[in-house]
Each structure stands twice: as C-alpha cells, then as structure tokens.
N, C-alpha and C positions, 0 to 999 in steps of 0.2 A: 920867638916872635909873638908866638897866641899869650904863651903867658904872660911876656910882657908889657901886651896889651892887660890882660885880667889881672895883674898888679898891680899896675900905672896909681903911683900914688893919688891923682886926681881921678880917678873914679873907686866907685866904691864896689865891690864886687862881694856876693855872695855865695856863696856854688852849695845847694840843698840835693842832699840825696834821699829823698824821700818814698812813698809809695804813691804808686799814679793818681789815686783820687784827689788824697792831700794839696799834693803838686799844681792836678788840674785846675783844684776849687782855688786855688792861690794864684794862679794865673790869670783865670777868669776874673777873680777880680780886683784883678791889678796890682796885687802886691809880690809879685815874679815879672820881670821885666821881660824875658827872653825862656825860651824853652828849645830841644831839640824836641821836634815830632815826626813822625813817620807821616808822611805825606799818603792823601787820602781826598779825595773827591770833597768830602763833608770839611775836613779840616782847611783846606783850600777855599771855601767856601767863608768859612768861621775866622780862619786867621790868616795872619798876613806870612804865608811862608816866602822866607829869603833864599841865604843860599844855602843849597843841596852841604853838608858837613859829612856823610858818610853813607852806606847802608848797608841795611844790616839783614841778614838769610833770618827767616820766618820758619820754626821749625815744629815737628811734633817730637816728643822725645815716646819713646814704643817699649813696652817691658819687653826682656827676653821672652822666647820662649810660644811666641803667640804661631797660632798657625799659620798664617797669613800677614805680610805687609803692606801697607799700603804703598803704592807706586807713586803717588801722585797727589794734588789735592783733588783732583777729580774719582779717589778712589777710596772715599773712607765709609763708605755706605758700610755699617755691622761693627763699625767702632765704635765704644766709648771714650770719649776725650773729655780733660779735664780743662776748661778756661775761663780766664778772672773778665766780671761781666764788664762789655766795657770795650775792653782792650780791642787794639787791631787784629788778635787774630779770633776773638771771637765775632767783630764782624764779619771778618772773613767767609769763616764758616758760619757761623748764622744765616749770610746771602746764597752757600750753595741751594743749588736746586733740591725740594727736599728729599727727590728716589737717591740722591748721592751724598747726601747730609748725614755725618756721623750724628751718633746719639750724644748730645752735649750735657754736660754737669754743669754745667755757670756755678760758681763761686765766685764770694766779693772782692778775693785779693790773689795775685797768683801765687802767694805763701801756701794757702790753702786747696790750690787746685795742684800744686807739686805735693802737698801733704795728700791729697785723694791717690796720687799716682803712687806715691810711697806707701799707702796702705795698702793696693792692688784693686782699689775701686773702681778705677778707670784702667782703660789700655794704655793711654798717652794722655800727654799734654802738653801744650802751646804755648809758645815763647818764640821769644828771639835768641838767636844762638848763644849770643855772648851771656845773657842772664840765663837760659837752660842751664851752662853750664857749669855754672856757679851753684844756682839754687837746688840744681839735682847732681850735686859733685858724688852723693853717696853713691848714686847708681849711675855715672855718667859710663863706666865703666864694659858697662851691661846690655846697657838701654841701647836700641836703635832707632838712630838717629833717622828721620823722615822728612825732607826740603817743602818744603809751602807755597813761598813766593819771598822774592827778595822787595823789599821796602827804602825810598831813599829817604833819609832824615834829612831835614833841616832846619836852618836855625827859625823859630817863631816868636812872632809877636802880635798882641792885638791890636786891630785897625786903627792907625793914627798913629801910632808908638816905634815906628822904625828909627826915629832917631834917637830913641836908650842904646842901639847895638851898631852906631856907624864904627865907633873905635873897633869894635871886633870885625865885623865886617872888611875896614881897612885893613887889620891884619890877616885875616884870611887871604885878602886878594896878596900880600906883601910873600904869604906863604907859598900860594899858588905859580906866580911869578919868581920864586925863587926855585920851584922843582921840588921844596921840601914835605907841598901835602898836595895832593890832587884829587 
C-alpha cells in the first residue's frame, strides 16, 4: 500500500539517503518535501510533525572490556562518549545535569564519532540502534550495547506544507486500518 502510494505515477517521489546535515539544510529550505524525525520538544516547535511512522531505541554502543557499565542514562558520569554535533543524542546528553554528564567528543558526522570509537578514543558512542548497527557492524559483535531512551519518529514537514504528504498520510491510515503496520 505505502509503496504504492510512493510510486503512483502522478506523484513524483524521491527517497535521498543522505547524511543528517545535508538532509537538514535541504529541508529547511525547502527542497525535501517530507522527512522522518525523532520527535523533540524543539522539532515540534520548528516543524510540523504528523504521524508518529515508528520508533526507534537510542543507544550507546561500550567497548568490551571496560570496568564498569553504565546502567542507565542517568549513569554516565567518568565516560567518554563519541557523538555527531547536532544529533538527538547529543542533545540528549548535552542537557544531562553536568555531576552526571559523560565527557563528550562532538564530532561533525557520526561516521567519525563511530571512527573515534574504533580507534579506542572514546568508551562509546551514540546512535540509534538500527544505524549503530550497521555503522559499528565491525565490533557489533563485542560492543555492549547500552539503552538511552526510546524516540518516536515521524513523518515532518515545514509549516504550511502538510499538503505534499496527504497521499502518504492516506496510505498510512489504509495500512493501519488494515492490521498491516501499527
């Protein structure tokens, strides 16, 4: 049904898999119709989020071997963590309280805050599950895996632009209605 809403030979569909900045700055200004995003207080504020499409576990990935795990995100106080400036989970942790606020490396892309973790310059580093474990397939193996907070995505647009995504919209709900995505 979704896809054959995103085929419909009367609309024109592009699907860009790109890196978040890119993406963002093409959003913003207007030449990305539709985005998923991780809902957020600020993003709610910024964009017009619809409907809720999935969500997704917020994760730290941990080299083997370290003394200590963190339990919790309320437990990273004496970690160093690697995350791309920016992103939701370096908000995340950027707003902890600072006596419980791991030592953070901001880097500009998460390519390179998974390359700090692969060197052994960091302890961990932050993502979402599904791209963790892709992007650290080398050591996914290894690594312990550390939960954060769960995020729901969904679909966005900027203010006034809800009518680029009713066709999908109505197929979401045809999906819903059918039992086949919830």
């Amino acid at each position: 049904e979704l896809a054959g809403t995103l085929f419909d030979p009367r609309f024109e569909v592009e699907i860009r898999l790109e890196p978040r900045e890119p993406r963002m700055a093409n959003f913003e200004q207007g030449q990305t119709d539709v985005m998923f995003l991780a809902a957020t207080p600020e993003r709610a504020g910024r964009y017009q989020l619809l409907d809720q499409t999935w969500t997704l576990s917020q994760v730290l990935l941990m080299r083997p071997g370290l003394d200590r795990y963190p339990r919790s995100v309320n437990d990273l106080w004496g970690f160093r963590i690697a995350v791309d400036r920016g992103s939701i989970n370096h908000q995340l942790l950027e707003g902890l309280p600072p006596a419980g606020r791991p030592e953070l490396t901001v880097v500009s892309t998460r390519a390179e805050a998974v390359a700090a973790f692969s060197r052994g310059e960091v302890d961990g580093v932050a993502g979402n599950h599904l791209t963790m474990g892709v992007l650290v397939s080398h050591a996914a193996d290894t690594a312990v895996e550390v939960p954060l907070t769960s995020r729901p995505y969904h679909l966005a647009v900027m203010p006034g632009r809800e009518e680029a995504v009713e066709p999908l919209r109505a197929a979401l709900v045809r999906l819903r209605q059918s039992g086949e995505f919830d």
